[in-house]
C-alpha positions in Angstrom: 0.0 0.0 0.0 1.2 3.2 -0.9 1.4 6.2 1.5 -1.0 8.1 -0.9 -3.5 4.9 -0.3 -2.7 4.8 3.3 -3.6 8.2 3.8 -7.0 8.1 1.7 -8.0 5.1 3.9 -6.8 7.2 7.1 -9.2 9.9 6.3 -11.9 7.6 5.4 -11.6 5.7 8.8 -11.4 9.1 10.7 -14.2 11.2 9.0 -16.7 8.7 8.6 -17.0 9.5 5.2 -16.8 7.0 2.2 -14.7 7.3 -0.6 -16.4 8.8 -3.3 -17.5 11.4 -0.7 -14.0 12.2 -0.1 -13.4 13.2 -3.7 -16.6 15.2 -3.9 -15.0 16.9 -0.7 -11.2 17.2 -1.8 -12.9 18.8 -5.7 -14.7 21.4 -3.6 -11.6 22.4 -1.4 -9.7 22.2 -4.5 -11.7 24.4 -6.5 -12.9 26.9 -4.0 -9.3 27.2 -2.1 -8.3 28.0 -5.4 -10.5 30.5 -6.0 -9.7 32.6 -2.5 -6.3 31.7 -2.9 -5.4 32.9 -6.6 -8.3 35.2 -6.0 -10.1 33.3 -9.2 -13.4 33.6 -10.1 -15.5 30.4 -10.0 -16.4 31.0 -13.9 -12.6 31.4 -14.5 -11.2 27.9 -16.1 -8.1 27.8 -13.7 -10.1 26.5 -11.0 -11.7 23.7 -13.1 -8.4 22.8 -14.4 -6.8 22.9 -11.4 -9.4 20.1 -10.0 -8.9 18.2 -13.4 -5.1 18.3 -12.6 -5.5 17.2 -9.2 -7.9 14.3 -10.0 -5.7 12.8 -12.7 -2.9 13.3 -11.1 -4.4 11.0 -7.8 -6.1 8.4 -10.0 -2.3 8.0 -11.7 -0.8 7.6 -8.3 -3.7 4.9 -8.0 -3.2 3.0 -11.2 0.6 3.1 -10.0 -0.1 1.7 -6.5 -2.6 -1.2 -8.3 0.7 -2.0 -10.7 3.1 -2.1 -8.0 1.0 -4.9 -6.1 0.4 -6.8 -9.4 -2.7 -6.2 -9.1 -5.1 -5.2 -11.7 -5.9 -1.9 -13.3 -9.7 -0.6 -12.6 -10.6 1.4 -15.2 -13.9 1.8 -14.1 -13.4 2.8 -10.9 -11.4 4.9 -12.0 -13.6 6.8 -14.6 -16.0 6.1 -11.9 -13.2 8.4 -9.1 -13.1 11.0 -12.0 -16.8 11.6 -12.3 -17.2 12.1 -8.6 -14.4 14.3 -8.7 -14.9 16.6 -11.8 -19.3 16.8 -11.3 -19.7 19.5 -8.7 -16.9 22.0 -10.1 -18.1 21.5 -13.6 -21.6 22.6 -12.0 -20.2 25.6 -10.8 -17.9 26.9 -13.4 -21.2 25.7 -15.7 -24.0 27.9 -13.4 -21.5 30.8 -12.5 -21.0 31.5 -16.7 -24.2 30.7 -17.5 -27.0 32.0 -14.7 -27.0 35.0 -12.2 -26.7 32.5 -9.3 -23.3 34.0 -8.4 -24.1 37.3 -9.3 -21.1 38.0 -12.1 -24.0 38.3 -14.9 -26.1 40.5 -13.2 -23.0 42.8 -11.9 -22.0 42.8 -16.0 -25.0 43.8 -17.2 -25.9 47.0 -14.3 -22.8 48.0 -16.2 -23.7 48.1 -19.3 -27.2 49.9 -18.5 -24.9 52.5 -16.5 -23.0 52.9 -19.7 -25.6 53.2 -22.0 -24.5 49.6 -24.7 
């Protein structure tokens, strides 16, 4: 087992939470740490890639960890791992360019009225 593995199990064991919760959980730090962090907007593509990045890079480490034992490669669990992972920031990057639910739109367009286009 590989520390990576160990670690994902240790968080499972201490926060109750199962494992496709966890990445629903890590995305949603991911993407909205981010955001205050890089001071991104959540309609900005960084955060989503960022996410993206971080998903493939932890379903490589898996894969790795699954040739090391001999064992064999899931490919469904881990397409499985990446839709978990990728659903709820590819909501938000989705709703924030799209609808007013965030407020970006509506701020826009007040500005356009104030400047007359």
């Amino acid at each position: 087992m590989t520390e990576f593995e160990a670690f994902k199990l240790f968080l499972v064991d201490h926060t109750g939470l199962a494992k496709d919760a966890l990445h629903i959980y890590v995305a949603l730090a991911v993407y909205l740490g981010s955001c205050l962090i890089f001071r991104w907007k959540t309609r900005q593509w960084q955060p989503w890639c960022l996410v993206l990045l971080a998903a493939l890079m932890g379903e490589a480490w898996d894969l790795l960890g699954a040739l090391e034992r001999g064992g064999p490669l899931q490919w469904d669990a881990t397409r499985k791992d990446l839709w978990n992972t990728m659903l709820v920031p590819t909501l938000l990057l989705v709703l924030s360019r799209t609808t007013t639910i965030f407020g970006a739109r509506a701020g826009r367009s007040a500005a356009r009225r104030k400047s007359g286009n």
